[in-house]
N, CA, C and O of each residue as an XYZ file, in Angstrom:
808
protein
N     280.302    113.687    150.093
C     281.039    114.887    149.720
C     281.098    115.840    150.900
O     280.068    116.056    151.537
N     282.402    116.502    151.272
C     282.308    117.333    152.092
C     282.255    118.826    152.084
O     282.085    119.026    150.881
N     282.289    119.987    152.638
C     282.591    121.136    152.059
C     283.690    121.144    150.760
O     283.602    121.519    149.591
N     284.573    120.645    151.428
C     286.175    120.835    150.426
C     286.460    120.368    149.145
O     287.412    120.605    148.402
N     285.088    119.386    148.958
C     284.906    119.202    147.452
C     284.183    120.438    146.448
O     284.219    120.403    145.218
N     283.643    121.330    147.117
C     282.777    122.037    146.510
C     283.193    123.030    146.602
O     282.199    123.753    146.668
N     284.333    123.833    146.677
C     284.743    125.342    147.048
C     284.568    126.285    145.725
O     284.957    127.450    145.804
N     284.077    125.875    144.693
C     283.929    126.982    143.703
C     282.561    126.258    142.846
O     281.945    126.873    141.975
N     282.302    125.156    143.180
C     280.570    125.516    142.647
C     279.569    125.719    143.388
O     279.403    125.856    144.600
N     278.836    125.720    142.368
C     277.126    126.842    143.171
C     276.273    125.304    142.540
O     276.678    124.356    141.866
N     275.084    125.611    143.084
C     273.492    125.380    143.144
C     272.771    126.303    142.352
O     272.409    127.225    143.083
N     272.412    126.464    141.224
C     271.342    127.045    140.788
C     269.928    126.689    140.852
O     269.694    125.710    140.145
N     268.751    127.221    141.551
C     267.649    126.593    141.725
C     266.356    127.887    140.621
O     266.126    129.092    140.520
N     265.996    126.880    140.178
C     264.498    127.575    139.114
C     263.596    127.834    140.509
O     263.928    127.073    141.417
N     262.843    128.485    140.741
C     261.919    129.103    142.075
C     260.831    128.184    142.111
O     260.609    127.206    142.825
N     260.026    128.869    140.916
C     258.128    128.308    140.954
C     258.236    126.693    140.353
O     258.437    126.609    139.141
N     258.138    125.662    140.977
C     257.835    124.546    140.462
C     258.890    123.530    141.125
O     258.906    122.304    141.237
N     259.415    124.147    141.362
C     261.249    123.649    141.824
C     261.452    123.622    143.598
O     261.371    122.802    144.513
N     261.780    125.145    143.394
C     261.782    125.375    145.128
C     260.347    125.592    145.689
O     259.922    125.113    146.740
N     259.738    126.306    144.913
C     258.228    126.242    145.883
C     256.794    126.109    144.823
O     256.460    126.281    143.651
N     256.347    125.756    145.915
C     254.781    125.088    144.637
C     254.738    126.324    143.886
O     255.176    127.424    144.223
N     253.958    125.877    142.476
C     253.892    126.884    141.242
C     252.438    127.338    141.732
O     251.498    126.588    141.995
N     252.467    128.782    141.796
C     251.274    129.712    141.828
C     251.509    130.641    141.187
O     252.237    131.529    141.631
N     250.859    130.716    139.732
C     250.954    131.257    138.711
C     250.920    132.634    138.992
O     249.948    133.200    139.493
N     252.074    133.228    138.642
C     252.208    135.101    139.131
C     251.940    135.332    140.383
O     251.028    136.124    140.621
N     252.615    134.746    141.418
C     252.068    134.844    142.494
C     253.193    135.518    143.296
O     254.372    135.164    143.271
N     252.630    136.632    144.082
C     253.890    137.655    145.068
C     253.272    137.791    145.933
O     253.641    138.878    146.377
N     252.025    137.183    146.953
C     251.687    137.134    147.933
C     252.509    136.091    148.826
O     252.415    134.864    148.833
N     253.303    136.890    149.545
C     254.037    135.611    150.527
C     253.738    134.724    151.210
O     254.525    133.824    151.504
N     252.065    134.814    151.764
C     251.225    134.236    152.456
C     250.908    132.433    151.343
O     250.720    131.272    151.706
N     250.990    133.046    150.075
C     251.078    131.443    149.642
C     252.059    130.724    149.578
O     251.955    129.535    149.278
N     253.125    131.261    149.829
C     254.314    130.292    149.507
C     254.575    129.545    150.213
O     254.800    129.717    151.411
N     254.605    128.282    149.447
C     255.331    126.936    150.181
C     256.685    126.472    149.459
O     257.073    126.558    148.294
N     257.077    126.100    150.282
C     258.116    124.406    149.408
C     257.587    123.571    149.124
O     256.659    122.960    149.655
N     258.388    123.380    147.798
C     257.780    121.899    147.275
C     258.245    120.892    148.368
O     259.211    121.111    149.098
N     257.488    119.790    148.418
C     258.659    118.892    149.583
C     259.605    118.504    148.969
O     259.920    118.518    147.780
N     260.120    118.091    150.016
C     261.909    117.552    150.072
C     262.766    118.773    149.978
O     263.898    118.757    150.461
N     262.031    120.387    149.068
C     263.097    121.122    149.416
C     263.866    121.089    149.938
O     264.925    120.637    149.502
N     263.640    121.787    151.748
C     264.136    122.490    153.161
C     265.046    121.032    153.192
O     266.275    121.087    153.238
N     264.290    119.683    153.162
C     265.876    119.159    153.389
C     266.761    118.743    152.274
O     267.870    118.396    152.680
N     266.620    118.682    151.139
C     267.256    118.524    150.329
C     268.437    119.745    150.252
O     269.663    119.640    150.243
N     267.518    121.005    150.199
C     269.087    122.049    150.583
C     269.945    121.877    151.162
O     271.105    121.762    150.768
N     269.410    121.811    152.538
C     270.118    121.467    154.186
C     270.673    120.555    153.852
O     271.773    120.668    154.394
N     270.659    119.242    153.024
C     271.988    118.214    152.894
C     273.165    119.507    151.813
O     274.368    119.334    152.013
N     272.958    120.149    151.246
C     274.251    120.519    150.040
C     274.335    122.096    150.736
O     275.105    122.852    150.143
N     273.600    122.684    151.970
C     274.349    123.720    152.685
C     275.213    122.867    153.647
O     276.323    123.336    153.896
N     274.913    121.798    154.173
C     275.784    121.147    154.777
C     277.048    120.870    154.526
O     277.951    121.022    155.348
N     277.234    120.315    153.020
C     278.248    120.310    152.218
C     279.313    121.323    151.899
O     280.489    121.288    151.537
N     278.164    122.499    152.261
C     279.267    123.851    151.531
C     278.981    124.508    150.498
O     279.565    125.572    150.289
N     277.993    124.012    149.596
C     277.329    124.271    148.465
C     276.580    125.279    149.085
O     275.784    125.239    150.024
N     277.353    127.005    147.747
C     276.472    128.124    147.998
C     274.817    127.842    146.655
O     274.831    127.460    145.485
N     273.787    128.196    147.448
C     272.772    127.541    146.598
C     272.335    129.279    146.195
O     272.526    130.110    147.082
N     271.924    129.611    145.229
C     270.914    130.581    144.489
C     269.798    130.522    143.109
O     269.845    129.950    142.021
N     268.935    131.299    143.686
C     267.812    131.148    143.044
C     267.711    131.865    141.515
O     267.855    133.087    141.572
N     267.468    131.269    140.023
C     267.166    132.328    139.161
C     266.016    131.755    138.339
O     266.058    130.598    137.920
N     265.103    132.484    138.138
C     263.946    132.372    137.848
C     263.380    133.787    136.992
O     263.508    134.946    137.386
N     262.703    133.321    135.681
C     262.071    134.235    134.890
C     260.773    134.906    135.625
O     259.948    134.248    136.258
N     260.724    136.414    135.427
C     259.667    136.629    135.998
C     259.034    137.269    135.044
O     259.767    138.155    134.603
N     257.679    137.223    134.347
C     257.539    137.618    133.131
C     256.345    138.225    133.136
O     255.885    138.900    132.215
N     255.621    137.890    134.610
C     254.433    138.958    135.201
C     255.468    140.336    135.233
O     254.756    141.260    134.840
N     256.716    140.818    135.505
C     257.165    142.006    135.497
C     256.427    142.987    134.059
O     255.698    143.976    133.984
N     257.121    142.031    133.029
C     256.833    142.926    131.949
C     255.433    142.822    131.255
O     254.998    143.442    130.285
N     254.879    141.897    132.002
C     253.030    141.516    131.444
C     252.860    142.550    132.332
O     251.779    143.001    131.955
N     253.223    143.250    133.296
C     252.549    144.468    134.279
C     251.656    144.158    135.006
O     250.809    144.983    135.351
N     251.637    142.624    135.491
C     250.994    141.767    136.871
C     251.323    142.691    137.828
O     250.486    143.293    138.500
N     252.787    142.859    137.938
C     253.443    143.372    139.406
C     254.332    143.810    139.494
O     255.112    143.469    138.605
N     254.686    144.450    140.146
C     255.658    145.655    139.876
C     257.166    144.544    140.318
O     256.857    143.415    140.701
N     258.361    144.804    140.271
C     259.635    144.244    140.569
C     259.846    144.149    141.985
O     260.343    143.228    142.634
N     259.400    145.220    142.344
C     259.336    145.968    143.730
C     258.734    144.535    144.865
O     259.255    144.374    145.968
N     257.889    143.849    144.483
C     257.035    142.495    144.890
C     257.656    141.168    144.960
O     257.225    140.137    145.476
N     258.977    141.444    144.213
C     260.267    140.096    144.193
C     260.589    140.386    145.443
O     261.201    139.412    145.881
N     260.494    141.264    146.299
C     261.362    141.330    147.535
C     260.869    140.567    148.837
O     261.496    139.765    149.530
N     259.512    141.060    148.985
C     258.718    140.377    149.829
C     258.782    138.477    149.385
O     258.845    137.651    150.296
N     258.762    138.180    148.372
C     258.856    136.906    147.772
C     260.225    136.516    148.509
O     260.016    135.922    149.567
N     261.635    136.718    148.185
C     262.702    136.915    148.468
C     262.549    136.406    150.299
O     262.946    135.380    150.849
N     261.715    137.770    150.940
C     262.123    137.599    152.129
C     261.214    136.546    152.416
O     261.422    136.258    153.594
N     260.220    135.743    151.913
C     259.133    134.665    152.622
C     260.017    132.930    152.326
O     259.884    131.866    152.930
N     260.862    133.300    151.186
C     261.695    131.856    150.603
C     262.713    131.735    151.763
O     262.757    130.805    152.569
N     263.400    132.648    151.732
C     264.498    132.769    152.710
C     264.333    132.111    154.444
O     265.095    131.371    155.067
N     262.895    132.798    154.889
C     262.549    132.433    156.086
C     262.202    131.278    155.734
O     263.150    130.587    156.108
N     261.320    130.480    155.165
C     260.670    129.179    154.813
C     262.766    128.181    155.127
O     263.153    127.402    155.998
N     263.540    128.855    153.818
C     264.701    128.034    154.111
C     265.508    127.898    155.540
O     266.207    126.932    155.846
N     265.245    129.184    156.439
C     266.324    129.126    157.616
C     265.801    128.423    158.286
O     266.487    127.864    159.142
N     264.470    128.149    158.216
C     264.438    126.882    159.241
C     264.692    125.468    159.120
O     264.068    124.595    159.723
N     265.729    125.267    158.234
C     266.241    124.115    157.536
C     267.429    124.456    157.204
O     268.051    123.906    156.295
N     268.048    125.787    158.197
C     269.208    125.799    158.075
C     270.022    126.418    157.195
O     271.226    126.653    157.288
N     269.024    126.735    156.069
C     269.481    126.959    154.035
C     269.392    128.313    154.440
O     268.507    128.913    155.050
N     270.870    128.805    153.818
C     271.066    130.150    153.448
C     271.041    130.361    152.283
O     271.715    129.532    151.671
N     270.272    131.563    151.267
C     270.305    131.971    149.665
C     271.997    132.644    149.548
O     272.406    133.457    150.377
N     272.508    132.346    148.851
C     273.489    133.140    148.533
C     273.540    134.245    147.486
O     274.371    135.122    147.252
N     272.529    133.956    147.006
C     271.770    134.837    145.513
C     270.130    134.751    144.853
O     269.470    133.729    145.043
N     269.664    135.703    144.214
C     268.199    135.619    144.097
C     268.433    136.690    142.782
O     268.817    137.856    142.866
N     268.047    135.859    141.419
C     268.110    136.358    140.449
C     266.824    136.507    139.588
O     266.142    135.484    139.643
N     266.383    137.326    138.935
C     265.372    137.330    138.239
C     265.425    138.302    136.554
O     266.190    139.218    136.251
N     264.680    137.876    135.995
C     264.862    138.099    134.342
C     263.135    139.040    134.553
O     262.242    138.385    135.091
N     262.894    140.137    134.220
C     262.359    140.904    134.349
C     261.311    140.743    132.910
O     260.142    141.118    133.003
N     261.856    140.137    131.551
C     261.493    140.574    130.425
C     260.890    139.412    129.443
O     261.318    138.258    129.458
N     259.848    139.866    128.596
C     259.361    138.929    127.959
C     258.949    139.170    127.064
O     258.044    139.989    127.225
N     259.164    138.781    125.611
C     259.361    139.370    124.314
C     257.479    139.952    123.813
O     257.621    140.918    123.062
N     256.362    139.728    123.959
C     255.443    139.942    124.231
C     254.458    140.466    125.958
O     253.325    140.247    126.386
N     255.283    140.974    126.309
C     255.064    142.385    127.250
C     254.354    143.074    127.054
O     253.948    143.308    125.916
N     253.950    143.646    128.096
C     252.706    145.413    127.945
C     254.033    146.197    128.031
O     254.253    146.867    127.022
N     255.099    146.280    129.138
C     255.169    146.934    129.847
C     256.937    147.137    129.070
O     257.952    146.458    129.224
N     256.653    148.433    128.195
C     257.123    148.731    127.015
C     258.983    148.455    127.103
O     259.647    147.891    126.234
N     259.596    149.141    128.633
C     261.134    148.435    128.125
C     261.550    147.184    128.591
O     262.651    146.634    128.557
N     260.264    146.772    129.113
C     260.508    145.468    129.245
C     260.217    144.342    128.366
O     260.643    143.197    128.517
N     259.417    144.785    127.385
C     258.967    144.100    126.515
C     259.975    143.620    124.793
O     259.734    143.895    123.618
N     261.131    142.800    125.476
C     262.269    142.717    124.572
C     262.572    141.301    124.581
O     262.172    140.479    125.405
N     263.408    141.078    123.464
C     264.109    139.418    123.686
C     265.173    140.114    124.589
O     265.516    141.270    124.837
N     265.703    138.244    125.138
C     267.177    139.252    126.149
C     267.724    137.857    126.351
O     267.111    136.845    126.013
N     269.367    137.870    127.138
C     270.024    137.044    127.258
C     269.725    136.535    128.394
O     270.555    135.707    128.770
N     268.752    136.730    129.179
C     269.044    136.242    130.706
C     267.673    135.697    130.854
O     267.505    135.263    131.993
N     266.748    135.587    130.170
C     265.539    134.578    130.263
C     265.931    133.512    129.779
O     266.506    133.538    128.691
N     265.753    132.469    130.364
C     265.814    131.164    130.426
C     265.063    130.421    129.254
O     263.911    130.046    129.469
N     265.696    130.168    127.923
C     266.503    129.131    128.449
C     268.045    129.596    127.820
O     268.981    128.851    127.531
N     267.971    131.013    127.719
C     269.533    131.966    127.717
C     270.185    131.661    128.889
O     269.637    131.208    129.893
N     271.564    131.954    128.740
C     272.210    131.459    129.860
C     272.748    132.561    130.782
O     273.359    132.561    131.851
N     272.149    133.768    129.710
C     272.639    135.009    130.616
C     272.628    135.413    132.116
O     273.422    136.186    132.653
N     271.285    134.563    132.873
C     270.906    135.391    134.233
C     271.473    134.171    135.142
O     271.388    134.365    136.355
N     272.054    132.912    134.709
C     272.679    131.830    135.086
C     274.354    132.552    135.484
O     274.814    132.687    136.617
N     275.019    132.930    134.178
C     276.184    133.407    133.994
C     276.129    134.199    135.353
O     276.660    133.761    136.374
N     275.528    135.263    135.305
C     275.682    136.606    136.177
C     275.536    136.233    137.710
O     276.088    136.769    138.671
N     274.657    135.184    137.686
C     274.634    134.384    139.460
C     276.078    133.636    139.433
O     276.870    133.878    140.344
N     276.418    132.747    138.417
C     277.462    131.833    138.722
C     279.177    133.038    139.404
O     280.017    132.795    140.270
N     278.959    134.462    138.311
C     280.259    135.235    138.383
C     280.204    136.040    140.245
O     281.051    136.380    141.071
N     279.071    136.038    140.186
C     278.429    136.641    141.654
C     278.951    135.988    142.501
O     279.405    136.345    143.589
N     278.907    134.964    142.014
C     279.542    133.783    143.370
C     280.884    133.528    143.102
O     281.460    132.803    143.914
N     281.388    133.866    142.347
C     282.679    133.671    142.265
C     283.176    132.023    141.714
O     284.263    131.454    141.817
N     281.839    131.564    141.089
C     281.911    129.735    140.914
C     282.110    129.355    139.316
O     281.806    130.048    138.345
N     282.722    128.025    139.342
C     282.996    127.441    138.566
C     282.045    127.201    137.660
O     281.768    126.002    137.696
N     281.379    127.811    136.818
C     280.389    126.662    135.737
C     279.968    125.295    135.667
O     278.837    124.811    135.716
N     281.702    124.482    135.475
C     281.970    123.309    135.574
C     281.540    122.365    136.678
O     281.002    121.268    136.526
N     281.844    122.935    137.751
C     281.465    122.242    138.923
C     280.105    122.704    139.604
O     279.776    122.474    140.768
N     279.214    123.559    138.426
C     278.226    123.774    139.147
C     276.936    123.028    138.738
O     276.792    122.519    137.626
N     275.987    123.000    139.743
C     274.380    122.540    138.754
C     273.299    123.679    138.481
O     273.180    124.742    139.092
N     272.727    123.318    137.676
C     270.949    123.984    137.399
C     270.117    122.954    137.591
O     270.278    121.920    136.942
N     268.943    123.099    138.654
C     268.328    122.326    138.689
C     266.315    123.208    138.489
O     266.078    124.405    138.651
N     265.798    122.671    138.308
C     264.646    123.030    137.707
C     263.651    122.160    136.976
O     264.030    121.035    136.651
N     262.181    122.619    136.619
C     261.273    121.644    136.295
C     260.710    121.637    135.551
O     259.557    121.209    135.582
N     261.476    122.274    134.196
C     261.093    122.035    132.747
C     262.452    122.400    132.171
O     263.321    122.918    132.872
N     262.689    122.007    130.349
C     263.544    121.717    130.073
C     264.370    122.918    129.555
O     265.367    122.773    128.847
N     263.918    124.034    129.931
C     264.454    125.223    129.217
C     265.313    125.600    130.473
O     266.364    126.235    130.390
N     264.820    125.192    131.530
C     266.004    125.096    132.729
C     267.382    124.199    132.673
O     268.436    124.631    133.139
N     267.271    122.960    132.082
C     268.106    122.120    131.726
C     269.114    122.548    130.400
O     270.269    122.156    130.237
N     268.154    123.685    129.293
C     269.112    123.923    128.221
C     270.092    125.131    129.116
O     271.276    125.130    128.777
N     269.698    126.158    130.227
C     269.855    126.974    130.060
C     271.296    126.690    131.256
O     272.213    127.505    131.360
N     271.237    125.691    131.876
C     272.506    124.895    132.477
C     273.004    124.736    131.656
O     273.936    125.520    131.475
N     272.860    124.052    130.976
C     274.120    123.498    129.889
C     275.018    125.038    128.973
O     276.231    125.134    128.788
N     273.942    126.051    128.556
C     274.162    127.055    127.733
C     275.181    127.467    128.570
O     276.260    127.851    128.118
N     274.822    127.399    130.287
C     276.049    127.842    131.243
C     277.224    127.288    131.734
O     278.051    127.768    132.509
N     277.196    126.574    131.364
C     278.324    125.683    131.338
C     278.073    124.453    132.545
O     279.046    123.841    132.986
N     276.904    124.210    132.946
C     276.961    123.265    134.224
C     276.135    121.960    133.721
O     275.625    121.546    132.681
N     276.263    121.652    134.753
C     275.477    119.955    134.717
C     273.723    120.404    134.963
O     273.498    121.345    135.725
N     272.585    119.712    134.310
C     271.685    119.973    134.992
C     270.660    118.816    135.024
O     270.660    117.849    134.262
N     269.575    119.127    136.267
C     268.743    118.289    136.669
C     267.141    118.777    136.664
O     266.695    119.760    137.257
N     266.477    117.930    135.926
C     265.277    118.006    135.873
C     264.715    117.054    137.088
O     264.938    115.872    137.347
N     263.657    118.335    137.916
C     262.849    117.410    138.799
C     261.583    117.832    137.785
O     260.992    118.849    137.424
N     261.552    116.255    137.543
C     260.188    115.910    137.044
C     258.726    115.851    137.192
O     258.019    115.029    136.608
N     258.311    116.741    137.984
C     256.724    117.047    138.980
C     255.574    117.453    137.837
O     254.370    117.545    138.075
N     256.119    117.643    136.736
C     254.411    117.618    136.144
C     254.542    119.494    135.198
O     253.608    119.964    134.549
N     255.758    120.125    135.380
C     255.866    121.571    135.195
C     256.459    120.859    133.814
O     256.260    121.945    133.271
N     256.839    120.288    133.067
C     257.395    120.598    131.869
C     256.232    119.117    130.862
O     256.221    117.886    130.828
N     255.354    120.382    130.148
C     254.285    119.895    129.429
C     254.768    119.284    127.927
O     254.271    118.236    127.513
N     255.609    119.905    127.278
C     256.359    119.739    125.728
C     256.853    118.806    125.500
O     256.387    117.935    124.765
N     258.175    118.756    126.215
C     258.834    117.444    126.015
C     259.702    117.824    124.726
O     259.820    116.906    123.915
N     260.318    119.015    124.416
C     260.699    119.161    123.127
C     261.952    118.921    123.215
O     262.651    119.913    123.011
N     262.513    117.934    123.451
C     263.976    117.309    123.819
C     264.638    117.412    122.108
O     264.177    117.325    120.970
N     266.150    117.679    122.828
C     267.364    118.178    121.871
C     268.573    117.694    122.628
O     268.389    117.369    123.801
N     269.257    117.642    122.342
C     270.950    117.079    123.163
C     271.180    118.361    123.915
O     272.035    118.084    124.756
N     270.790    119.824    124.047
C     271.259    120.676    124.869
C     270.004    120.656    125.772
O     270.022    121.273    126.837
N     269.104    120.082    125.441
C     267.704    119.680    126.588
C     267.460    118.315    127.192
O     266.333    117.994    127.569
N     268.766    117.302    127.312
C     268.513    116.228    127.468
C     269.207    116.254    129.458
O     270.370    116.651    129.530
N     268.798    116.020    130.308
C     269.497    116.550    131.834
C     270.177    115.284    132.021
O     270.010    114.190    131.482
N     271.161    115.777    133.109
C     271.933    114.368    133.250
C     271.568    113.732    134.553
O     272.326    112.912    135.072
N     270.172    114.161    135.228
C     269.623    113.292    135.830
C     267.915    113.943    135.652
O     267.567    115.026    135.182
N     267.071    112.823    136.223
C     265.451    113.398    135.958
C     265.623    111.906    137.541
O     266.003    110.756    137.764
N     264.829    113.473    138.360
C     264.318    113.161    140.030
C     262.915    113.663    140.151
O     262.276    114.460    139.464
N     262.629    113.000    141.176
C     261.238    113.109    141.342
C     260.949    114.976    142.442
O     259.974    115.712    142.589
N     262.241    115.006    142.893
C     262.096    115.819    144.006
C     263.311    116.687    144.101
O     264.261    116.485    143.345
N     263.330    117.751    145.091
C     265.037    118.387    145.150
C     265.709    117.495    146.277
O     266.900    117.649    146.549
N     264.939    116.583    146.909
C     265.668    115.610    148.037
C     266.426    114.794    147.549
O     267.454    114.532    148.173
N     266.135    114.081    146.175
C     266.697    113.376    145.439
C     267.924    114.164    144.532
O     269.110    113.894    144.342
N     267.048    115.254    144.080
C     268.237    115.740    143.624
C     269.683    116.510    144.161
O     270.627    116.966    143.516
N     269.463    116.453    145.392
C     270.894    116.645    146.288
C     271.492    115.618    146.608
O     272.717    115.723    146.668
N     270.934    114.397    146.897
C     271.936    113.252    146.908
C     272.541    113.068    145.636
O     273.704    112.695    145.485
N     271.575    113.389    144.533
C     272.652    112.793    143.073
C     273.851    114.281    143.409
O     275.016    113.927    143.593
N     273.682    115.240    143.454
C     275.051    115.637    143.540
C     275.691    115.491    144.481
O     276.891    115.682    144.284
N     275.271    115.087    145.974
C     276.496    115.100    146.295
C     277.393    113.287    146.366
O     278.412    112.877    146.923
N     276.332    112.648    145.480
C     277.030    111.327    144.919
C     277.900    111.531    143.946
O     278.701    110.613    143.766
N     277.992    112.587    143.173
C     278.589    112.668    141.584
C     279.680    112.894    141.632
O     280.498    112.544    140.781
N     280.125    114.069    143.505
C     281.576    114.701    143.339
C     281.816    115.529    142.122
O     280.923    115.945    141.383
N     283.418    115.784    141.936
C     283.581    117.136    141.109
C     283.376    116.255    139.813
O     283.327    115.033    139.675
N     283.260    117.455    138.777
C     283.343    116.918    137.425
C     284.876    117.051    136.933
O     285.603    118.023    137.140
N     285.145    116.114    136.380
C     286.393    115.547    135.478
C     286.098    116.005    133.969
O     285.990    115.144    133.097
N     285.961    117.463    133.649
C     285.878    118.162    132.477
C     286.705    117.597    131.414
O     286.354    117.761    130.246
N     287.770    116.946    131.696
C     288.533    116.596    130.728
C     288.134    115.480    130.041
O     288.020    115.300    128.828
N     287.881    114.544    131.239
C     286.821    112.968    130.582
C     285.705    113.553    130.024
O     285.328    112.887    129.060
N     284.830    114.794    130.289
C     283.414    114.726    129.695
C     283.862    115.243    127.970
O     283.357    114.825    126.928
N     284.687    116.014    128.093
C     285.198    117.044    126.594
C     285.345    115.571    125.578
O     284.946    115.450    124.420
N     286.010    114.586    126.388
C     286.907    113.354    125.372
C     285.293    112.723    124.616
O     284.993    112.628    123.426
N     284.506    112.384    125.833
C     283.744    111.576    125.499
C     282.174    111.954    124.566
O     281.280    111.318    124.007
N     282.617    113.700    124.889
C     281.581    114.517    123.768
C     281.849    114.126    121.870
O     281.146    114.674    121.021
């Protein structure tokens, strides 16, 4: 696939488990890594043309772990980790809220925690991208419903983050990879989606 296949979809990436090892509430930049295969798995689908962005629940906000203010430094340690692989963020989204919260207006149901498709929607319109032609990729299955809720294709990398297993036809992914290295070759093997064949065959 080259750029010119991809001019209106995005990359949605889940953060902790996905793009970088899971450290539970963690906003010290000094721990952050990539999972492997990240840095090059991006670098094949920035190559492509594929704008990639990050959305991820943050739910230490409204448990009152850490202030919002602490996504930034996070922000700027992912970013550097990616440019040296070339990967530019085109977006960095986060869901602030969690229905059992301290941290009183944050402490609400809402459309944009995952596995709502709200904080998906608002990255995909940001970018100006197709739904259709876009992915969610992530490492449990409320990432996979919350692609689909958005209208995209999604991919479970399978590393050990999704404990339940509470599978449903809007939680079933249309690929399960071991890695995001893998999971950039399946898209850029898949090419665009043919919405019209998938609608027939629903």
């Amino acid at each position: 696939m080259t750029a010119g296949d991809c001019p209106r979809g995005a990359i949605l990436l889940d953060k902790d488990g996905t793009l970088i090892e899971d450290v539970p509430y963690n906003v010290d930049p000094d721990l952050i890594r990539l999972t492997p295969g990240a840095g090059e798995g991006l670098a094949l689908l920035a190559d492509a043309g594929w704008h990639i962005a990050v959305v991820t629940n943050q739910s230490g906000i409204a448990r009152g772990l850490f202030p919002e203010s602490a996504l930034g430094p996070v922000r700027g340690r992912i970013e550097a980790l990616l440019a040296s692989f070339g990967v530019r963020l085109a977006g960095f989204h986060w869901c602030p809220h969690h229905p059992q919260g301290s941290v009183a207006p944050l402490a609400v149901s809402c459309n944009c925690r995952k596995p709502a498709p709200g904080m998906l929607t608002a990255a995909l319109a940001a970018l100006d991208a197709d739904p259709a032609q876009s992915w969610m990729i992530g490492d449990i299955l409320h990432d996979v419903e919350a692609g689909h809720a958005a209208g995209c294709r999604s991919i479970l990398v399978d590393n050990g983050g999704e404990t339940e297993w509470a599978l449903s036809r809007d939680r079933m992914p249309d690929a399960v990879v071991p890695d995001l290295a893998t999971a950039a070759r399946i898209v850029l093997a898949a090419g665009p989606r043919d919405v019209a064949r998938d609608r027939s065959a629903a």
